[in-house]
C-alpha positions as CSV (number, residue, x, y, z in Angstrom):
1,X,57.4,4.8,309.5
2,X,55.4,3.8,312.5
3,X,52.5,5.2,313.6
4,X,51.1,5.7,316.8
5,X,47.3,4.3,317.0
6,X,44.8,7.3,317.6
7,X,43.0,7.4,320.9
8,X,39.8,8.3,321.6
9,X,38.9,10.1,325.2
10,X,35.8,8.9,326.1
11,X,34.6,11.9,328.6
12,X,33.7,10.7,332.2
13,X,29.7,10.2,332.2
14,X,30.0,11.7,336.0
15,X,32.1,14.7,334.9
16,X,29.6,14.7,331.5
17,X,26.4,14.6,333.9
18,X,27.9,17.4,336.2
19,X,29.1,19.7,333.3
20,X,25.1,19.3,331.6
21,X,23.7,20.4,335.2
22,X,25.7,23.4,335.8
23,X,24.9,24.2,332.2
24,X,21.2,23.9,332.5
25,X,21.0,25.6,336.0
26,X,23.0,28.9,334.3
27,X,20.6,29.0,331.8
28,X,17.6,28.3,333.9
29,X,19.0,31.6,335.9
30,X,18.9,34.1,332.7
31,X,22.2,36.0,333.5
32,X,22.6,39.0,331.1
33,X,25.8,41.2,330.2
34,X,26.5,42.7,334.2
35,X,26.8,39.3,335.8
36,X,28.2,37.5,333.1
37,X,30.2,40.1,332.5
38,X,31.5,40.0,336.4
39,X,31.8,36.3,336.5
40,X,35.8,36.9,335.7
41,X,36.7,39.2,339.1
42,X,34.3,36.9,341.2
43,X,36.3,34.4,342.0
44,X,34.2,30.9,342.7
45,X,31.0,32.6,343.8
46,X,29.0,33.0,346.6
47,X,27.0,30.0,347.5
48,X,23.6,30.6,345.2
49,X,20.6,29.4,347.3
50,X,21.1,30.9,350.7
51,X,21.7,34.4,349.1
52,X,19.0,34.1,346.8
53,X,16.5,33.0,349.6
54,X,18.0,36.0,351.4
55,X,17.3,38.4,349.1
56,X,14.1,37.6,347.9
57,X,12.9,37.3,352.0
58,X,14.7,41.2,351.8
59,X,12.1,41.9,349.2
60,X,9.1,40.4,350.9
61,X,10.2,42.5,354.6
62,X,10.3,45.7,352.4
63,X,7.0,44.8,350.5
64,X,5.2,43.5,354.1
65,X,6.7,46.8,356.1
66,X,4.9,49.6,353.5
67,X,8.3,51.4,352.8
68,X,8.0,50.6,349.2
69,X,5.9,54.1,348.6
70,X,7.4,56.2,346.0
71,X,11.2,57.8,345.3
72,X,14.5,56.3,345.7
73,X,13.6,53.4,348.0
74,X,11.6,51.8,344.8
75,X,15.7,51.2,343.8
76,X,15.7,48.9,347.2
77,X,14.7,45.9,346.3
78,X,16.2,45.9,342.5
79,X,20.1,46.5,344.2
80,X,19.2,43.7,347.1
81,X,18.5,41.5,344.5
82,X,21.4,42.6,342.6
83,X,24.0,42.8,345.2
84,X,22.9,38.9,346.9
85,X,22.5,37.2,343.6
86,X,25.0,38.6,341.0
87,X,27.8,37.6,343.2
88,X,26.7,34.0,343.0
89,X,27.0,33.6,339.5
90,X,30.4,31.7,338.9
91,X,29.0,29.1,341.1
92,X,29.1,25.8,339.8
93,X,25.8,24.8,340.8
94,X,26.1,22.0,342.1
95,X,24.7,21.8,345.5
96,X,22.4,19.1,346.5
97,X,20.0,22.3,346.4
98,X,21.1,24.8,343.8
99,X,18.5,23.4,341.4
100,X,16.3,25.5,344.0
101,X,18.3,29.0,342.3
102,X,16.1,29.9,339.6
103,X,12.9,29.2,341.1
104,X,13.9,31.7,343.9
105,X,15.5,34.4,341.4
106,X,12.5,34.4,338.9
107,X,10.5,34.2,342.1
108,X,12.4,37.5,343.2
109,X,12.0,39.5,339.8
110,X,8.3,38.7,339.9
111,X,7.8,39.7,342.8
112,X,10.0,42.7,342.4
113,X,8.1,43.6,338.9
114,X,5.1,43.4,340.9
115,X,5.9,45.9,343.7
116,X,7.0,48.3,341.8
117,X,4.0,48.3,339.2
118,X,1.7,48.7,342.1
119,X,3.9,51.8,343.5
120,X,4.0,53.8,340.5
121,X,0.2,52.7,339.7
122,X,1.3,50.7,336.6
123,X,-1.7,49.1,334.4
124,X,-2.1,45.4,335.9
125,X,-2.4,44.1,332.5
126,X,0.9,45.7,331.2
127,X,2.4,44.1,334.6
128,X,0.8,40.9,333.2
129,X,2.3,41.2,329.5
130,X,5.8,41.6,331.1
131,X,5.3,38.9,333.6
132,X,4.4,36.3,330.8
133,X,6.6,37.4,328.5
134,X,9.3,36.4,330.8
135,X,7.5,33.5,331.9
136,X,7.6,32.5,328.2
137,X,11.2,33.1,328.1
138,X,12.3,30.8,331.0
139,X,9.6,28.1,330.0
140,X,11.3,28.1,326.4
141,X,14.7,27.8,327.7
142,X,13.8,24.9,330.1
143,X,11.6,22.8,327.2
144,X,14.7,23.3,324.8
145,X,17.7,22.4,327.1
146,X,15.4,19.4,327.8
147,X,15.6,18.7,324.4
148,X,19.3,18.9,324.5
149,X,18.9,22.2,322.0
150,X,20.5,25.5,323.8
151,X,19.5,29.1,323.2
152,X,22.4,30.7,321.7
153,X,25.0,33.1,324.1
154,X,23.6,36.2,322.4
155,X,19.9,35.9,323.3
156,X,20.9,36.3,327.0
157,X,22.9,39.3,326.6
158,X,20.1,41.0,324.1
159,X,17.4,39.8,327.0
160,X,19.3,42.2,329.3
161,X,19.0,39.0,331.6
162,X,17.3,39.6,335.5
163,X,19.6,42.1,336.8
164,X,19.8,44.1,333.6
165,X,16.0,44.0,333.4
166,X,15.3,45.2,336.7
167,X,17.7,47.7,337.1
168,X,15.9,49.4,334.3
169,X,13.0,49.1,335.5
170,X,14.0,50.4,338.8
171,X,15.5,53.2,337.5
172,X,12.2,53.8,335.9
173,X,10.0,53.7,338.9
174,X,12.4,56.4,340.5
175,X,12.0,58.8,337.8
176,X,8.5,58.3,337.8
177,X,8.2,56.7,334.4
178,X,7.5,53.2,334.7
179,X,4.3,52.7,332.7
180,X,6.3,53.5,329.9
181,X,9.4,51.9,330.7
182,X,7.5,49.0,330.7
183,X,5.4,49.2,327.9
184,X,8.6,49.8,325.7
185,X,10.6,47.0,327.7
186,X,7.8,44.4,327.1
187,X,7.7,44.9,323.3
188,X,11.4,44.6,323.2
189,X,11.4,41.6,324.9
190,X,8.4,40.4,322.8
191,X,9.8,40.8,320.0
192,X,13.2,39.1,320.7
193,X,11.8,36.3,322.4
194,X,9.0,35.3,320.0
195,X,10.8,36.1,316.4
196,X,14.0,33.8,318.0
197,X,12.3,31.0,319.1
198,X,10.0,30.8,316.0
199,X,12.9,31.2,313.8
200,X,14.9,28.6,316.2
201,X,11.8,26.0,316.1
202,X,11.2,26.1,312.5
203,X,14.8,25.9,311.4
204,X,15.1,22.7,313.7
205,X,11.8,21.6,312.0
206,X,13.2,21.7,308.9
207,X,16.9,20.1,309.6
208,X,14.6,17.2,311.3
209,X,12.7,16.9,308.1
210,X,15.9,16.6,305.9
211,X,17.5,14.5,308.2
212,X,14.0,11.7,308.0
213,X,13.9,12.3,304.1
214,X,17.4,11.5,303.7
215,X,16.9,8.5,306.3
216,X,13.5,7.0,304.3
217,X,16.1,7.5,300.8
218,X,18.5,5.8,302.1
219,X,16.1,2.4,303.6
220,X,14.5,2.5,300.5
221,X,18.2,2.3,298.2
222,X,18.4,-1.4,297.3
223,X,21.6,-2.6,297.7
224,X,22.8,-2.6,294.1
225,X,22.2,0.8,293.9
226,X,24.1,1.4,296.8
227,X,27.0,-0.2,295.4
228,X,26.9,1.5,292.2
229,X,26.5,5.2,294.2
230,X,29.6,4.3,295.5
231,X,31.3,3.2,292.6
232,X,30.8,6.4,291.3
233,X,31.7,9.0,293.7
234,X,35.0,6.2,293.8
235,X,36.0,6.5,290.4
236,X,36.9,10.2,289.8
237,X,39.4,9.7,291.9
């Protein structure tokens, strides 16, 4: 009987390159359940940049022309934001500059976050606490994908991601209950954030640690023993 050789596909370093950018940049943008859930019915997405930049310049007329006072117009800014940037989220991101995309979205939900604290009179710290817990979020995400580690698919869902984030808070500020929308929002996130990348940092610790020790057993195995190891695990069968 012959045998066909086996074949290996070694994958395109271009196509390998493009797939670890678009990756990265998805990531970097923090989509939760509505956008990734809307991904299938968008078709190829809207371009990311120019609708980001317009939104977030959306935000800044609303913020620069007072009207962001109290009521149902606090929802403004949270459904620009929404309705400009969700749309681009089955873009491949990979315009010469679509690396610009989260930078201007976490730029956006800042600055959103911000405006709406100082409508409904929210404590500046408890802004702050939100703001860096976020922060800590995205800085997390960038330092591990650099490392060629990825937070797993179920972090971004239970984040709520941008849109799912604002929207509640939005919601919040028109009811007239941000301060403690916030104050519960921030522990949740807190608490998701910090117990999964401590449990994600140690257990890599601890996989690179058996990985050295069973590197250092094997340099110091003389080659005799290595023979006889293998003798052994050869001989039962």
């Amino acid at each position: 009987m012959i045998t066909q050789p086996q074949t290996t596909t070694i994958p395109d370093p271009d196509e390998e390159r493009r797939r670890i950018q678009t990756e990265r940049l998805l990531a970097y943008r923090d989509d939760g359940p509505i956008a990734t859930t809307l991904k299938g019915v968008l078709g190829r997405g809207l371009p990311p940049v120019p609708f980001t930049l317009v939104a977030l310049l959306a935000i800044v007329a609303l913020a620069v022309g007072g009207v962001l006072d109290e009521g149902p117009i606090l929802l403004a800014p949270v459904l620009i934001l929404v309705a400009l940037v969700v749309p681009s989220a089955p873009s491949d991101h990979l315009g010469r500059l679509d690396w610009l995309t989260p930078p201007l979205l976490r730029g956006a939900e800042f600055l959103t976050i911000i405006l709406l604290g100082l409508a409904e009179d929210t404590p500046k710290w408890l802004l702050f606490v939100l703001l860096y817990v976020v922060g800590y979020h995205t800085y997390d995400t960038v330092y591990r994908t650099r490392q060629g580690i990825w937070p797993p698919a179920w972090l971004f869902r239970a984040g709520l991601g941008w849109e799912g984030r604002l929207l509640i808070l939005g919601v919040g500020a028109v009811a007239g209950q941000l301060t403690a929308v916030v104050a519960v929002l921030t522990a949740y996130l807190f608490v998701l954030f910090a117990v999964e990348s401590v449990v994600s940092w140690v257990r890599l610790d601890k996989a690179s640690a058996q990985a050295q020790a069973q590197a250092d057993q094997d340099l110091e195995q003389s080659p005799e023993e290595a023979a006889e190891q293998l003798t052994g695990d050869a001989d039962p069968a």
